[in-house]
N, C-alpha and C positions, 0 to 999 in steps of 0.2 A: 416358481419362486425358489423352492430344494435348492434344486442345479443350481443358480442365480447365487444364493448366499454363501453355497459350498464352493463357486468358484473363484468368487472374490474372494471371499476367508483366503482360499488355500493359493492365490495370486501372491496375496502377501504375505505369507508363509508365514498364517496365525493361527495359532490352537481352539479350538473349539474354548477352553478358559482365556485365554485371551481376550478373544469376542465376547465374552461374560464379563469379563473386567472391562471393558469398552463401557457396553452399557449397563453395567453398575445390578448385574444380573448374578444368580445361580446360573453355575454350569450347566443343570441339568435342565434347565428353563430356556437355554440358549440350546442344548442339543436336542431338544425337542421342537424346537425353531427348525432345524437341519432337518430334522427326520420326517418331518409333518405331522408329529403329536398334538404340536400345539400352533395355532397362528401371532404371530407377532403383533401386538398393537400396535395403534398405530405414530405414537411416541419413539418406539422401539424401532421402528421400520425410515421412521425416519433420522435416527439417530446412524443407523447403520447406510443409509442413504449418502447423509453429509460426509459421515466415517470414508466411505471408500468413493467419493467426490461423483456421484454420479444420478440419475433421477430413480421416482420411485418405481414412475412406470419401466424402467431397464431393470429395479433393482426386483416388480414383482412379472417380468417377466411380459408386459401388456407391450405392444407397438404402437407408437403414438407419432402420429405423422401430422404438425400443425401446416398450415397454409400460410407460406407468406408472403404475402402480394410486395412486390419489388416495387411495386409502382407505385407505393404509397409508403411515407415517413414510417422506418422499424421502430419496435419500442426497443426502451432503453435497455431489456433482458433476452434481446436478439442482436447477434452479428453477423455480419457473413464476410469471411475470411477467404481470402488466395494468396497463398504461397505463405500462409502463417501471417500477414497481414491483416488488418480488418479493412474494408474496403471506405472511404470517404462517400458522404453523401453524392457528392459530384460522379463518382465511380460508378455509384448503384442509378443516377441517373440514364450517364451514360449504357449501362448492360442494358436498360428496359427500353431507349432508345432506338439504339442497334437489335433486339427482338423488335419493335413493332416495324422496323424498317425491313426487314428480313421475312417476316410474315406477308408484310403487304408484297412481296416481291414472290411470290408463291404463287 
C-alpha cells in the first residue's frame, strides 16, 4: 500500500501537505501514512480512494479478480466496453452465443 499512495501522490504531482489538506489531516499523520508508521483508517483510505478515482483494493495493493458470467443480465455497477463503447445487451448476447457455438465446434 507505501508504493500504491506514493505513486498516485506523485502521479499528480502532490506534496505530501497537499494529501494532508485532501483529507482535512496533519502532515505528519499523512507522511506516516507514506512511511508505514501509521495505517490509514478506513475513512481516510477511502477518501483517498475517490481522491485519485480508483478502488480500494488497487489503492491497498490486494488483486481482485470478480467473475462475470456474460450469460447472465450484468449489474448496473458493471460494464463491458470495446473500442471505448459500452456494449448493448443485444452485443453481450450475441458474444456469449458465438462462444457457445465456437466451443461446441471443438
Amino acid at each position: 500500500m507505501l508504493d500504491q499512495l506514493i505513486a498516485l501522490r506523485k502521479k499528480k504531482k502532490l506534496t505530501i501537505q497537499n494529501m494532508a489538506d485532501i483529507l482535512g489531516i496533519a502532515k505528519s499523520t499523512y507522511a506516516s501514512y507514506e512511511t508505514g508508521y501509521r495505517q490509514p483508517p478506513i475513512d481516510a483510505l477511502i477518501k483517498i480512494a475517490d481522491f485519485f478515482k480508483t478502488s480500494l483494493d488497487t489503492l491497498v495493493d490486494r488483486p481482485y479478480k470478480p467473475n462475470i458470467h456474460l450469460d447472465q443480465p450484468q449489474e448496473a455497477n458493471c460494464c463491458l466496453i470495446i473500442d471505448g463503447e459500452a456494449l448493448t445487451e443485444e452485443e453481450q448476447k450475441e458474444i456469449v452465443a458465438f462462444i457457445k457455438v465456437r466451443r461446441n465446434l471443438n
